[in-house]
Backbone of each chain as ProteinMPNN parsed JSONL, in Angstrom:
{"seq_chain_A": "XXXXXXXXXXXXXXXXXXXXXXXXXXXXXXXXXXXXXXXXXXXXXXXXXXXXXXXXXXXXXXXXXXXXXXXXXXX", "coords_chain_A": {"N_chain_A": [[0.851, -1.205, 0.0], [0.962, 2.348, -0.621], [2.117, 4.727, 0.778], [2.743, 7.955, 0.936], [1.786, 10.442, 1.685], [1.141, 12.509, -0.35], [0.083, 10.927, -2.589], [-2.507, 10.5, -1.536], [-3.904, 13.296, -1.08], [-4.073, 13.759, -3.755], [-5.789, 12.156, -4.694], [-7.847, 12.728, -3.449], [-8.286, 15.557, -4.453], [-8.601, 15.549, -7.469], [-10.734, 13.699, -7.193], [-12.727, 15.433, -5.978], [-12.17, 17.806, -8.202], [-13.194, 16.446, -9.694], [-15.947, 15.882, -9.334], [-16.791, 19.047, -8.785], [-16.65, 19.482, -11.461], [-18.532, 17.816, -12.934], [-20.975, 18.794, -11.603], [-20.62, 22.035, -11.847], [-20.994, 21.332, -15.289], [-23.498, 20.194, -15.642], [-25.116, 22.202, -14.223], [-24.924, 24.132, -16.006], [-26.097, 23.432, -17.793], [-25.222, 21.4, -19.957], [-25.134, 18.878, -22.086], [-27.078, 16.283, -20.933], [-26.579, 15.539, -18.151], [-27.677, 15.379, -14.766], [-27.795, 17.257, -11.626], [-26.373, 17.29, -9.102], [-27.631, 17.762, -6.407], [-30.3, 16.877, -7.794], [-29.302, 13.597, -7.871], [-28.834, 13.733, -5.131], [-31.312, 13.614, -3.722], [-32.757, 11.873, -5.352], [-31.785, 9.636, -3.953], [-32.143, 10.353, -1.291], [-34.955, 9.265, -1.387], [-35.061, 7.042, -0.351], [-35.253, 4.986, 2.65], [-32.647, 3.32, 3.299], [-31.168, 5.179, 1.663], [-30.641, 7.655, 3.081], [-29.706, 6.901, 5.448], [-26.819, 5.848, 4.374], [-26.129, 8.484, 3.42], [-26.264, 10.161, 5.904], [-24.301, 8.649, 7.533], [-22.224, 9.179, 5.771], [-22.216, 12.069, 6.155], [-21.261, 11.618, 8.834], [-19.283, 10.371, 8.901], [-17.115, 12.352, 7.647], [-17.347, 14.399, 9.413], [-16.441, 12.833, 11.686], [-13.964, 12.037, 10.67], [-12.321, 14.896, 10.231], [-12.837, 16.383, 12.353], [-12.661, 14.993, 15.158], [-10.993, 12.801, 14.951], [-7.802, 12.414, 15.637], [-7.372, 14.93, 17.026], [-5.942, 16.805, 19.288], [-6.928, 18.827, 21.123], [-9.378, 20.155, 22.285], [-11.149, 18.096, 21.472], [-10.126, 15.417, 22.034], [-9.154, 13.0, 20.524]], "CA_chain_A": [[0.0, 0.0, 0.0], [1.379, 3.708, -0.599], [1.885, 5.363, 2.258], [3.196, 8.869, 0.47], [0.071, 11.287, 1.671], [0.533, 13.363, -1.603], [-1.305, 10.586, -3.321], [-3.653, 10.752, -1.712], [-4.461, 14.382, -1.531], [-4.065, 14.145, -5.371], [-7.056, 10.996, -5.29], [-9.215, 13.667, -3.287], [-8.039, 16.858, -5.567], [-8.722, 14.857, -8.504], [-12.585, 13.284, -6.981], [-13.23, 16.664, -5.352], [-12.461, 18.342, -9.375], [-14.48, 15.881, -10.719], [-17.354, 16.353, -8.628], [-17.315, 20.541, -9.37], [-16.699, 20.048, -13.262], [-20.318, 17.416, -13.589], [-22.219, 19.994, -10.961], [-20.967, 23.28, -13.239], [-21.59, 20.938, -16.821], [-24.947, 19.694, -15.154], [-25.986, 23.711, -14.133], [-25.132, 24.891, -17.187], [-26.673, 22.219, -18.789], [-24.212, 21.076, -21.1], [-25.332, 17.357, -22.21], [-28.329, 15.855, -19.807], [-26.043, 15.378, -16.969], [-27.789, 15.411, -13.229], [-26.967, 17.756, -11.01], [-26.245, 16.7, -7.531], [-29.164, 17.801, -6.428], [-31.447, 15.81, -8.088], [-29.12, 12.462, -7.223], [-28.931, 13.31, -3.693], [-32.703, 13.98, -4.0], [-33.309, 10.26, -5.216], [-30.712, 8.612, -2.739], [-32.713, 10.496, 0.087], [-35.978, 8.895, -1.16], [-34.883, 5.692, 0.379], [-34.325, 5.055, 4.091], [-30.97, 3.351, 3.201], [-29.757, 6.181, 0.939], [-30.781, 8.73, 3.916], [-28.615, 6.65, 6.134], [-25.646, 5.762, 3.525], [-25.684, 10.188, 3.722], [-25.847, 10.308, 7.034], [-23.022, 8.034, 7.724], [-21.145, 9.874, 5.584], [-21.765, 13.335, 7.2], [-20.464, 11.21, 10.254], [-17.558, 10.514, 8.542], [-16.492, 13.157, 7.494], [-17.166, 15.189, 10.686], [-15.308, 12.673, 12.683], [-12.216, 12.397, 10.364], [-12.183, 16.238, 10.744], [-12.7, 17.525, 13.37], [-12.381, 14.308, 16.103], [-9.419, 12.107, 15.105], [-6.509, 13.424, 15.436], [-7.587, 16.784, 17.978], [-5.738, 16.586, 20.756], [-7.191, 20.196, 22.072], [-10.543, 20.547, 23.085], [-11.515, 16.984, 21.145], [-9.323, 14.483, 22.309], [-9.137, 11.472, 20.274]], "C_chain_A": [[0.884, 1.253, 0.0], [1.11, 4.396, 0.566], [2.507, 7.162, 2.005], [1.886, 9.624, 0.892], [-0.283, 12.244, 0.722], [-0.235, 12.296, -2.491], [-2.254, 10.166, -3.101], [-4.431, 12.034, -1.089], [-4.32, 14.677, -3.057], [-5.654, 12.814, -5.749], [-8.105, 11.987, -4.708], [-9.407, 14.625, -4.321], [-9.157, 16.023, -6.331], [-10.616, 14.005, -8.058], [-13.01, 14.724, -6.461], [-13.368, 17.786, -7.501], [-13.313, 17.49, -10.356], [-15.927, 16.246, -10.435], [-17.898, 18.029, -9.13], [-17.633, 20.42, -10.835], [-18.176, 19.247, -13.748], [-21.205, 18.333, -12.917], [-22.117, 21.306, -12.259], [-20.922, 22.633, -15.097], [-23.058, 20.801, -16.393], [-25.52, 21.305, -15.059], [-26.257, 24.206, -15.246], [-25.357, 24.337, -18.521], [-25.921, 22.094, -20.197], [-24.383, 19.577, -21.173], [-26.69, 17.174, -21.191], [-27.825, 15.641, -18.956], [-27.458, 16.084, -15.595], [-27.385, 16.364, -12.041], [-26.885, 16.941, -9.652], [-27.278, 16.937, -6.684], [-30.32, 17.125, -6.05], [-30.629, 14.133, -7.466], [-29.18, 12.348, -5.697], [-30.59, 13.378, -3.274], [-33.231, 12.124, -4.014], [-32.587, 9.562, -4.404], [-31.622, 9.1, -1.305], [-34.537, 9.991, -0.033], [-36.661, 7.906, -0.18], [-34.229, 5.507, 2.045], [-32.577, 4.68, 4.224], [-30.466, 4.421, 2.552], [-29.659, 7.076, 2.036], [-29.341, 7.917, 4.778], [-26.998, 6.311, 5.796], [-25.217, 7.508, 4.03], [-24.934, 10.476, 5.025], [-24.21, 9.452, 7.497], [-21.944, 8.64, 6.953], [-20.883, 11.149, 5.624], [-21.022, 12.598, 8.501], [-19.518, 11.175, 9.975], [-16.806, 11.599, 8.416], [-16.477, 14.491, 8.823], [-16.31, 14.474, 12.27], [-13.885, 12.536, 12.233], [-12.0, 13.667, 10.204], [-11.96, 16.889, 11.619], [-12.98, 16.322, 15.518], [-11.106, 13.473, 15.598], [-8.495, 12.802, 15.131], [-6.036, 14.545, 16.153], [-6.916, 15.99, 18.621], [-6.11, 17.6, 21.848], [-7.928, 20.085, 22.774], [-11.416, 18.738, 22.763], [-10.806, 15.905, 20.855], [-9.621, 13.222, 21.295], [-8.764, 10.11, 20.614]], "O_chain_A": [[1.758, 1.127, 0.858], [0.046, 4.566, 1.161], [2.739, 7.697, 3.09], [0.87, 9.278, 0.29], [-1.381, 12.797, 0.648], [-1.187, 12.728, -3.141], [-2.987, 9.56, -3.883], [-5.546, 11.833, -0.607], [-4.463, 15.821, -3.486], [-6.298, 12.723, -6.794], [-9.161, 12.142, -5.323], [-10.421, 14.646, -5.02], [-10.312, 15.854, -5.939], [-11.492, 13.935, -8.92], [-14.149, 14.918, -6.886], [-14.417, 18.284, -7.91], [-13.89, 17.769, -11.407], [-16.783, 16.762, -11.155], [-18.981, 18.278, -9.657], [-18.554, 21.007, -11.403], [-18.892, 19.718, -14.631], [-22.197, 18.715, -13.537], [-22.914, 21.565, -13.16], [-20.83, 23.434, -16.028], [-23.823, 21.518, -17.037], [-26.395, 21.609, -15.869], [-27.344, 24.644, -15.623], [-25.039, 24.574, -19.686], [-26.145, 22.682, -21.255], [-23.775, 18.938, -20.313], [-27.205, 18.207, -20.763], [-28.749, 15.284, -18.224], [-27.987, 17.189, -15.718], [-26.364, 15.965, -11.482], [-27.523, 15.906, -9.459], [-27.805, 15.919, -6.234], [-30.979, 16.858, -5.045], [-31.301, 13.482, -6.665], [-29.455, 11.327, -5.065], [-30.785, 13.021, -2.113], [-33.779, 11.42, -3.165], [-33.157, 8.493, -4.183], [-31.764, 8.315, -0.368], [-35.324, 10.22, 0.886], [-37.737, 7.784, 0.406], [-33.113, 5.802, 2.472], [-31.659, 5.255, 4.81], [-29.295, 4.711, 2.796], [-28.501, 7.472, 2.164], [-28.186, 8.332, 4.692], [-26.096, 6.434, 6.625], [-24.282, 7.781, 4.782], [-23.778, 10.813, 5.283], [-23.162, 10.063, 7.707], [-20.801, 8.64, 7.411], [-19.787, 11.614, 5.309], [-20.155, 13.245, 9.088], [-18.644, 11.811, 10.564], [-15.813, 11.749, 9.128], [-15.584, 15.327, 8.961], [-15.855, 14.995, 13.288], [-12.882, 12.758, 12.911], [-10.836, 13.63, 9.806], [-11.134, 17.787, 11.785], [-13.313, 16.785, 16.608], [-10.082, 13.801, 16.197], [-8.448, 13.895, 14.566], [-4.924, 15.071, 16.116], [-7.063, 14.769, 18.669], [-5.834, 17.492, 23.043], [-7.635, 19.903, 23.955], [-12.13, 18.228, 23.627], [-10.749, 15.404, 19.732], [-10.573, 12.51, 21.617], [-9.115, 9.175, 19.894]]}, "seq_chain_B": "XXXXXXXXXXXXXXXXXXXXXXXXXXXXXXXXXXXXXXXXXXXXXXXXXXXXXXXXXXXXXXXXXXXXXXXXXXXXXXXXXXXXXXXXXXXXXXXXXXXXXXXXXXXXXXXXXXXXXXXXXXXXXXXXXXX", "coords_chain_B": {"N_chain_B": [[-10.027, 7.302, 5.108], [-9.978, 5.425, 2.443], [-12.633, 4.687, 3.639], [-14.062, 6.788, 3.148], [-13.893, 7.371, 1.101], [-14.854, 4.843, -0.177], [-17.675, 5.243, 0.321], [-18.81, 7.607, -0.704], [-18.626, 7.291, -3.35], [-20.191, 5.348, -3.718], [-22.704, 5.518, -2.665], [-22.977, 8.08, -4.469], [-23.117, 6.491, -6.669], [-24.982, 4.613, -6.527], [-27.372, 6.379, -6.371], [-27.173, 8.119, -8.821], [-27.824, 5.019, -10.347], [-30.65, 5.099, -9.445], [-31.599, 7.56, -10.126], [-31.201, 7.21, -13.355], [-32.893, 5.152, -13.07], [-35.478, 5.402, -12.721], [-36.262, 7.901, -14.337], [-36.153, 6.306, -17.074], [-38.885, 5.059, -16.215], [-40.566, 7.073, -16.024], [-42.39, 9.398, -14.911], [-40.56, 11.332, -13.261], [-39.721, 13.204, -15.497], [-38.1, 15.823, -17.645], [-37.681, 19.124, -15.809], [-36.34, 19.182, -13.385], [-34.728, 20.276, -10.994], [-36.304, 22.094, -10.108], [-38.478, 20.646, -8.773], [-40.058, 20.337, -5.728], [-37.842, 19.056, -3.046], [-38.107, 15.674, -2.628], [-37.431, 14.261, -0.755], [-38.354, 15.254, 1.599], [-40.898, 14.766, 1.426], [-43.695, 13.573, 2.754], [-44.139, 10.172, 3.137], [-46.889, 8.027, 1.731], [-49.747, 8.107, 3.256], [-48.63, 8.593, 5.941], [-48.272, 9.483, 9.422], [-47.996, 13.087, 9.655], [-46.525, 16.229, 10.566], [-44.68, 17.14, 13.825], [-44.039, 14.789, 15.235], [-43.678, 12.845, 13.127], [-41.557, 13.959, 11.857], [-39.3, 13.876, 13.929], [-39.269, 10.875, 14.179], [-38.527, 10.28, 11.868], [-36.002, 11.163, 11.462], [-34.799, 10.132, 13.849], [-34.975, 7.293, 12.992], [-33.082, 7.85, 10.715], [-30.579, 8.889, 11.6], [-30.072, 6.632, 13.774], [-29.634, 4.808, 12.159], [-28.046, 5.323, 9.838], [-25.701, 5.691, 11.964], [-25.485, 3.617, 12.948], [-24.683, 2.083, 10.341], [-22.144, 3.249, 9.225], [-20.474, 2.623, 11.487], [-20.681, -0.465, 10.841], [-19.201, -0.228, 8.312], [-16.402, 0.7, 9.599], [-16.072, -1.611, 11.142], [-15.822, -3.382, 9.509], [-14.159, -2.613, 7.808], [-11.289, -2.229, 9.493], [-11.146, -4.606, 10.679], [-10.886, -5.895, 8.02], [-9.356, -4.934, 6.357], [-7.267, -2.874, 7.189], [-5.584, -2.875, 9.73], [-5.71, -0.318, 11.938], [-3.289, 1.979, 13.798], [-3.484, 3.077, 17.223], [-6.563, 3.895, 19.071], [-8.644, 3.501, 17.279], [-11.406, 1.505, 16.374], [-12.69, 2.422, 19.186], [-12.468, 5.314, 19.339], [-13.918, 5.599, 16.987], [-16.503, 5.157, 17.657], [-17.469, 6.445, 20.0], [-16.697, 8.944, 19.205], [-18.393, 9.318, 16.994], [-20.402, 8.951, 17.961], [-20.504, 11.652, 19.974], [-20.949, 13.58, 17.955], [-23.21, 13.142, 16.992], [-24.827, 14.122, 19.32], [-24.292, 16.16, 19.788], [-24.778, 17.766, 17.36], [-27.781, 17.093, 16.33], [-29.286, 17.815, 18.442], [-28.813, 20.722, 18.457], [-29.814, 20.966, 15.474], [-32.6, 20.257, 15.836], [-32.885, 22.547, 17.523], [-32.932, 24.771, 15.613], [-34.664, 23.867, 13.608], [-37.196, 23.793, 15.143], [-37.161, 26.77, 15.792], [-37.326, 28.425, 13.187], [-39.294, 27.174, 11.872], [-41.364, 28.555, 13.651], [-40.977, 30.808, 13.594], [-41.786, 31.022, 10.815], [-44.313, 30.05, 11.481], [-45.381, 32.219, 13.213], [-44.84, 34.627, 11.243], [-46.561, 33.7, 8.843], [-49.266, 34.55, 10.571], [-49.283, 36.844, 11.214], [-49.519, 38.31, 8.926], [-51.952, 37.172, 8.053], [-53.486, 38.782, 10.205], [-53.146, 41.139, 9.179], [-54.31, 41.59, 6.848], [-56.731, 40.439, 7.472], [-57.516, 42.994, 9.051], [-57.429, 45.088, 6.573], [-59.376, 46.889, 4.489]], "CA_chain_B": [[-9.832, 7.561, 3.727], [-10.712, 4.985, 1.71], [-13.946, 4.139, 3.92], [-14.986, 7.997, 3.089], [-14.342, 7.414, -0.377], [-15.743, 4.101, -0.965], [-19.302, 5.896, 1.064], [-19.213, 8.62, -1.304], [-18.776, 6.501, -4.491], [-21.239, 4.172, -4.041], [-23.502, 6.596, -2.269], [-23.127, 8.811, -5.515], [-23.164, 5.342, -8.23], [-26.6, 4.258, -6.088], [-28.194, 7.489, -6.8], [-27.036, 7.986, -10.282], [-28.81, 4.568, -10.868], [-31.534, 5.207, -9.222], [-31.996, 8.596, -11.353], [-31.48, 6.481, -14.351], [-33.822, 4.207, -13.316], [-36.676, 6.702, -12.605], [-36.348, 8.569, -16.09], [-36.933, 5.513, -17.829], [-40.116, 4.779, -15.497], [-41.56, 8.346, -16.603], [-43.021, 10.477, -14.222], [-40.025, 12.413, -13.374], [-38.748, 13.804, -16.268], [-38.449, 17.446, -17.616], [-37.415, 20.338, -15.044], [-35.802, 18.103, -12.131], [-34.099, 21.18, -10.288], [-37.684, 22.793, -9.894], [-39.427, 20.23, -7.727], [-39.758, 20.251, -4.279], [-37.178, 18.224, -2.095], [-38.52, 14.365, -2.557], [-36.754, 13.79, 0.495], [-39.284, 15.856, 2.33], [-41.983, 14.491, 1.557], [-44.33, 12.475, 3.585], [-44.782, 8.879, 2.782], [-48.426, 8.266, 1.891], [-50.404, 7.82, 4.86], [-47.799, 8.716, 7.299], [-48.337, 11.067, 10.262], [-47.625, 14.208, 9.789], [-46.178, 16.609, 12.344], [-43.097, 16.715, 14.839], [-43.443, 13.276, 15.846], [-43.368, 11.985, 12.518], [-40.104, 14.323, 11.845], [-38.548, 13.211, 14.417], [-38.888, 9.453, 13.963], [-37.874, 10.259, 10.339], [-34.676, 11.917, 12.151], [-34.291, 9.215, 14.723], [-34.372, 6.495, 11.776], [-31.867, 8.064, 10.007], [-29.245, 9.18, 12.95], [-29.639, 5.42, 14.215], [-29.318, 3.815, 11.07], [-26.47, 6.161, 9.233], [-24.463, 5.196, 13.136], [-24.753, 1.696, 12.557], [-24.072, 1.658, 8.901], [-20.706, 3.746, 9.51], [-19.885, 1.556, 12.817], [-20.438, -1.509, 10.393], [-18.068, 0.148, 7.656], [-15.508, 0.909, 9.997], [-15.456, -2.414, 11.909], [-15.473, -4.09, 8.385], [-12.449, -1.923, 7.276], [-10.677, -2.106, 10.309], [-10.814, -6.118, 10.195], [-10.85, -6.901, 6.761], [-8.455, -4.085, 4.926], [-6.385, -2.459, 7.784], [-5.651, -2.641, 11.605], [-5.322, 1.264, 12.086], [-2.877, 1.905, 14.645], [-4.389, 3.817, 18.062], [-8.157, 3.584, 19.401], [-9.52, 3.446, 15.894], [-12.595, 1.302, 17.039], [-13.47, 3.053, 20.084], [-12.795, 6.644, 18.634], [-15.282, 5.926, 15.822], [-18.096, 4.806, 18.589], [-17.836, 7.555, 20.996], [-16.447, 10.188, 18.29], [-19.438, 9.813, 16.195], [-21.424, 9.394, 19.209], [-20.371, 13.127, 20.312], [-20.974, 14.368, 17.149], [-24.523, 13.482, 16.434], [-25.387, 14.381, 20.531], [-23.875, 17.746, 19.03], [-26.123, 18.044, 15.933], [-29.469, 16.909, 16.983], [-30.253, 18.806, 19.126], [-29.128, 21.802, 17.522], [-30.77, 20.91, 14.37], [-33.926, 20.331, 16.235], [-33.912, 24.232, 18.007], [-32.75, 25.934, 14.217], [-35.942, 23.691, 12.949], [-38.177, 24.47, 15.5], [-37.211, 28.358, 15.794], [-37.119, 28.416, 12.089], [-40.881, 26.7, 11.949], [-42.448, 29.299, 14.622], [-41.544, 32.385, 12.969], [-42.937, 31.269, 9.936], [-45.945, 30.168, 11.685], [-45.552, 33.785, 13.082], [-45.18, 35.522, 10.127], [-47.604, 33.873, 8.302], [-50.027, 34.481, 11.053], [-49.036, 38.397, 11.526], [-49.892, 38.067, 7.319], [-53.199, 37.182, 7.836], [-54.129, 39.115, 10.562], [-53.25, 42.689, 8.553], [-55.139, 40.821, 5.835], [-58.474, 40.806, 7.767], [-57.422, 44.327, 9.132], [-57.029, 45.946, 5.769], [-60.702, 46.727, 4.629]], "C_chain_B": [[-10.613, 6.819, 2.733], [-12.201, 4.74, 2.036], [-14.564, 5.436, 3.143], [-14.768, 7.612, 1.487], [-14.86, 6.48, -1.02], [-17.197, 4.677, -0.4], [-19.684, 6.651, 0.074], [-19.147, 8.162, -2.678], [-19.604, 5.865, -4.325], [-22.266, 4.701, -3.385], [-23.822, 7.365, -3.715], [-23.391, 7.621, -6.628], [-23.998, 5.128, -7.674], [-27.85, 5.021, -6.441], [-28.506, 7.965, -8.11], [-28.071, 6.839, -10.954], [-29.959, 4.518, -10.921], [-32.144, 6.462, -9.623], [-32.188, 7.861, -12.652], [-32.936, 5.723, -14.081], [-35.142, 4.508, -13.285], [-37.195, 7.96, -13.636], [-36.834, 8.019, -16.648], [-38.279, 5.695, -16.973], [-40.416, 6.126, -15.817], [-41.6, 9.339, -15.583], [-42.538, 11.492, -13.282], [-39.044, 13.257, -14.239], [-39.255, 15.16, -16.551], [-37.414, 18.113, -16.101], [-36.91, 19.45, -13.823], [-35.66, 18.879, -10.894], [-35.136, 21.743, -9.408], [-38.553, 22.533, -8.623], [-38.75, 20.442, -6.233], [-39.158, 19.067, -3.592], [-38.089, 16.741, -1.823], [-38.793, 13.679, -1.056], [-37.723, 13.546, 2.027], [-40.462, 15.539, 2.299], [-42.199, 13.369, 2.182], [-44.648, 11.284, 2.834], [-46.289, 8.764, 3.041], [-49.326, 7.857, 3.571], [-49.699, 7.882, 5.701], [-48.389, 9.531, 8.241], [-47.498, 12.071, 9.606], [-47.119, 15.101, 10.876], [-44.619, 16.596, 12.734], [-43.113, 15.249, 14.939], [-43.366, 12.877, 14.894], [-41.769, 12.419, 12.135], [-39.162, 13.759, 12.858], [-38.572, 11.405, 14.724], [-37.994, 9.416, 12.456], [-36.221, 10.502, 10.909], [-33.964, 10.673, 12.818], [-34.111, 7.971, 13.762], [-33.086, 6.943, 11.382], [-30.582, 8.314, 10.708], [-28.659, 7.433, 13.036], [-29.058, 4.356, 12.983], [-28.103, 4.051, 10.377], [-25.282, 5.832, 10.669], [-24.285, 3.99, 12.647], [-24.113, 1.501, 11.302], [-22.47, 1.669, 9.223], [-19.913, 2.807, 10.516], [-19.792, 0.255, 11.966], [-19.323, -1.779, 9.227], [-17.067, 0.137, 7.955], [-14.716, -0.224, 11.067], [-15.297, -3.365, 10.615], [-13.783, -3.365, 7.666], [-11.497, -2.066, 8.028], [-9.709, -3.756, 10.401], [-10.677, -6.693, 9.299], [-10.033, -6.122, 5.966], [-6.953, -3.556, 5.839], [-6.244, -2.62, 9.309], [-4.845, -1.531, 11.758], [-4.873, 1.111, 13.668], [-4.31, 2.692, 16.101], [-5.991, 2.868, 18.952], [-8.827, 3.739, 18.656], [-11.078, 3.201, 16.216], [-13.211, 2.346, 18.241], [-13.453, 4.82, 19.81], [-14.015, 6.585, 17.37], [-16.493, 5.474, 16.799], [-18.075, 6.14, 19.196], [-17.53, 9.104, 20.003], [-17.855, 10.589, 17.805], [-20.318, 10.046, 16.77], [-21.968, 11.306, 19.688], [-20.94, 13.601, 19.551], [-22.472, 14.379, 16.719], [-25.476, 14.067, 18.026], [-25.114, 16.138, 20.274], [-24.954, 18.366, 18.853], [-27.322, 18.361, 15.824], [-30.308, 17.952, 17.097], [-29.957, 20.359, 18.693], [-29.59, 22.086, 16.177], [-32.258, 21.003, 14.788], [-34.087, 22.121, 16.691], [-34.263, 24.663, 16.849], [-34.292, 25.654, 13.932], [-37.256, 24.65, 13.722], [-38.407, 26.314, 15.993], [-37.88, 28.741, 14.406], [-39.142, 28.378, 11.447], [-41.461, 27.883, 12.861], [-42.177, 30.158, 13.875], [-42.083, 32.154, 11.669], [-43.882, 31.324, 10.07], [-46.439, 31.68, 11.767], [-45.748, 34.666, 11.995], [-46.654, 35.163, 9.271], [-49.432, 34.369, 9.39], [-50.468, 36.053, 11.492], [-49.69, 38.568, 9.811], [-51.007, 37.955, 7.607], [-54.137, 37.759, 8.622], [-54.524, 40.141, 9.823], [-54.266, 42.361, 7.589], [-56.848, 41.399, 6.14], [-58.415, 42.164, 8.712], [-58.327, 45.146, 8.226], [-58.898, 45.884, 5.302], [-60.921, 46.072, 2.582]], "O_chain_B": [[-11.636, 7.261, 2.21], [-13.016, 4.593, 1.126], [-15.577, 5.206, 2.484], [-15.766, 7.637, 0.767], [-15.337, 6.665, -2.139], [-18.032, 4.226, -1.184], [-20.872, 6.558, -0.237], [-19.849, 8.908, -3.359], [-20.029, 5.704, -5.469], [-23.19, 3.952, -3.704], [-24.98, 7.246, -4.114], [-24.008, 8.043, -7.607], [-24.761, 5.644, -8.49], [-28.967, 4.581, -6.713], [-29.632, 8.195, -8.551], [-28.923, 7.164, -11.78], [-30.584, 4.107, -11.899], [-33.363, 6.484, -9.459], [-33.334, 7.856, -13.101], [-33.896, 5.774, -14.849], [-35.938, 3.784, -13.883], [-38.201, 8.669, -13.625], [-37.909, 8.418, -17.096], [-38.774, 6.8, -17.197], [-41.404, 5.416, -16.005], [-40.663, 10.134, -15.518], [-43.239, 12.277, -12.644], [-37.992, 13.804, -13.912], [-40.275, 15.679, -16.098], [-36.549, 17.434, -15.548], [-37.963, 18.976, -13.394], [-36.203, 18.508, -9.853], [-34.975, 21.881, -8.195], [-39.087, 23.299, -7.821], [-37.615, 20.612, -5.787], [-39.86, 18.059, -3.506], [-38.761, 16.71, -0.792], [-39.674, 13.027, -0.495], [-37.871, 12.682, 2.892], [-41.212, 16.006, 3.156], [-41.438, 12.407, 2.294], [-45.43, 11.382, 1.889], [-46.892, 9.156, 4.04], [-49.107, 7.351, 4.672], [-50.008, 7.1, 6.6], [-49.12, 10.405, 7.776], [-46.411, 11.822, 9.084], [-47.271, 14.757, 12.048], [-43.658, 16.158, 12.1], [-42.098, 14.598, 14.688], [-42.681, 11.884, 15.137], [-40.868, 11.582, 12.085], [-38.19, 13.136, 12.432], [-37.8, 10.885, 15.529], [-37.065, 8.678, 12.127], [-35.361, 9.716, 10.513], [-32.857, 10.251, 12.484], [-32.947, 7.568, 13.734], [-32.064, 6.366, 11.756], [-29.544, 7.847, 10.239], [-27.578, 6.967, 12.675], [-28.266, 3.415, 13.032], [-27.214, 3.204, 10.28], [-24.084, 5.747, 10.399], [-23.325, 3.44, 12.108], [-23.093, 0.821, 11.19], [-21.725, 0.708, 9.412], [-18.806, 2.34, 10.249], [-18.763, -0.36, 12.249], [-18.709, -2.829, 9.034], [-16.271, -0.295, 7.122], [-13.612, -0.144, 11.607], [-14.466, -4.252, 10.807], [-12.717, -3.802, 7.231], [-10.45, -2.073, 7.381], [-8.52, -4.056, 10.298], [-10.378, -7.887, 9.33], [-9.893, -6.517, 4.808], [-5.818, -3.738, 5.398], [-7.252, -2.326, 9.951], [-3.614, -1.557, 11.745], [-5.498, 0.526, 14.552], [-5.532, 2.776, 15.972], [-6.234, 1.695, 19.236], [-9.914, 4.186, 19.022], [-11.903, 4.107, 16.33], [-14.234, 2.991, 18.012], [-14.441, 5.491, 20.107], [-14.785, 7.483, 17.028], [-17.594, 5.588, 16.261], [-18.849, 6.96, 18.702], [-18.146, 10.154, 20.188], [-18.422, 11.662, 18.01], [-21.096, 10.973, 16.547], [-23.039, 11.911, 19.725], [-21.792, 14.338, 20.047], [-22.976, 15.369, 16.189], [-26.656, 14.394, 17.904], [-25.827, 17.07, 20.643], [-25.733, 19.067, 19.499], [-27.884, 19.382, 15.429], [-31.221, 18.581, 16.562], [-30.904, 21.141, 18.612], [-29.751, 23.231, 15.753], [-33.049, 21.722, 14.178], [-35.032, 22.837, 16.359], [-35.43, 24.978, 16.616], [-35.134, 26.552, 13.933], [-37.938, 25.594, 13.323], [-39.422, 26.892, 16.38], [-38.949, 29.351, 14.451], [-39.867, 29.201, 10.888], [-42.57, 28.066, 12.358], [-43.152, 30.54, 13.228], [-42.87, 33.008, 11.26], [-44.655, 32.062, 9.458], [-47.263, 32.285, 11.08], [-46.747, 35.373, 11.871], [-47.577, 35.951, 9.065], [-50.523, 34.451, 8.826], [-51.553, 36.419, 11.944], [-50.7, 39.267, 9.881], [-51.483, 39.069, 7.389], [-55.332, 37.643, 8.35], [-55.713, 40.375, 9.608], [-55.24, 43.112, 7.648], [-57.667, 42.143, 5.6], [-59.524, 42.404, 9.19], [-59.384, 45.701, 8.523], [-59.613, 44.976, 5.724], [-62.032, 45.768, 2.147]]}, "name": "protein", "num_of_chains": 2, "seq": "XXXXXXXXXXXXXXXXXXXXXXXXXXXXXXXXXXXXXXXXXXXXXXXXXXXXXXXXXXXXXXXXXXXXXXXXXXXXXXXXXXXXXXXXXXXXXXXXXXXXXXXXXXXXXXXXXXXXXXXXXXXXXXXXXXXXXXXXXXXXXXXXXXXXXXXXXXXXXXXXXXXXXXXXXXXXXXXXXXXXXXXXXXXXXXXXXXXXXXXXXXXXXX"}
């Protein structure tokens, strides 16, 4: 496994610029693309997609701003 | 890392199909952006109300914990053994974080909800004021 942490702030970069460039093709409607939107729209129809979400607001609010604190949010 | 990015890939490829698959089937195509939040709406015959919001809420909190807790004890045992208190930081971490949330999602809502009631209710008095 790669243990270099520039690649993988270059696998987020790189999913994080993908993600903006189908939202601004999708706004400015260029092709029939989806915006995000509407998919998170049908993923929250379903109790599992609501909780797939949720779990991954958890995630991302505990690899943020709990692992790793040692200040006020000890890990 | 990877747990957040396999969540958000297959979170985003679930949805995608399930847009696809709802185009074909008809009856939401056209203007997509337009409608009102799916999400939000009440399942037919449900209650309505706070108590049904907050079971809708309490579903989803309890269920999005476990999922993540089942992600992270599947990743933990089957891809990596992360140095530290991996396991018990993702129980009580996430724990904190939705004991956080909650309940400050619940005041914003219910502040949020009264002054509209308010307003609309200051709205209709001037209403039957005005001659």
């Amino acid at each position: 496994m790669v243990r270099h942490p520039l690649v993988g702030y270059l696998v987020w970069a790189v999913l994080f610029g993908a993600l903006f460039a189908w939202e601004g093709l999708s706004l400015a409607r260029v092709a029939s693309l989806p915006t995000l939107s509407d998919v998170f729209r049908v993923i929250m129809r379903y109790p599992v997609g609501r909780w797939a979400l949720f779990a991954l607001w958890l995630w991302t609010g505990w690899h943020f701003f709990v692992r790793g604190w040692h200040f006020l949010l000890r890990a | 890392m990877l747990a957040g990015y396999l969540l958000i890939m297959t979170t985003l490829g679930v949805g995608l199909r399930l847009l696809a698959r709802s185009k074909t089937s008809g009856p939401h195509e056209g203007s997509q952006t337009a409608e009102r939040p799916e999400g939000t709406r009440p399942a037919a015959g449900s209650r309505r109300g706070w108590l049904a919001l907050a079971r809708q809420v309490t579903g989803t909190a309890v269920g999005g914990y476990l999922l993540l807790m089942a992600v992270v004890i599947a990743y933990y045992y089957g891809v990596a053994r992360v140095a530290g208190d991996f396991i018990t930081s993702a129980f009580t971490g996430t724990a904190m974080l939705i004991a956080i949330a909650l309940p400050l999602w619940g005041t914003a809502s219910w502040l949020t909800e009264r002054r509209r009631q308010r307003a609309s209710h200051d709205a209709g008095q001037r209403e039957a004021r005005s001659p």
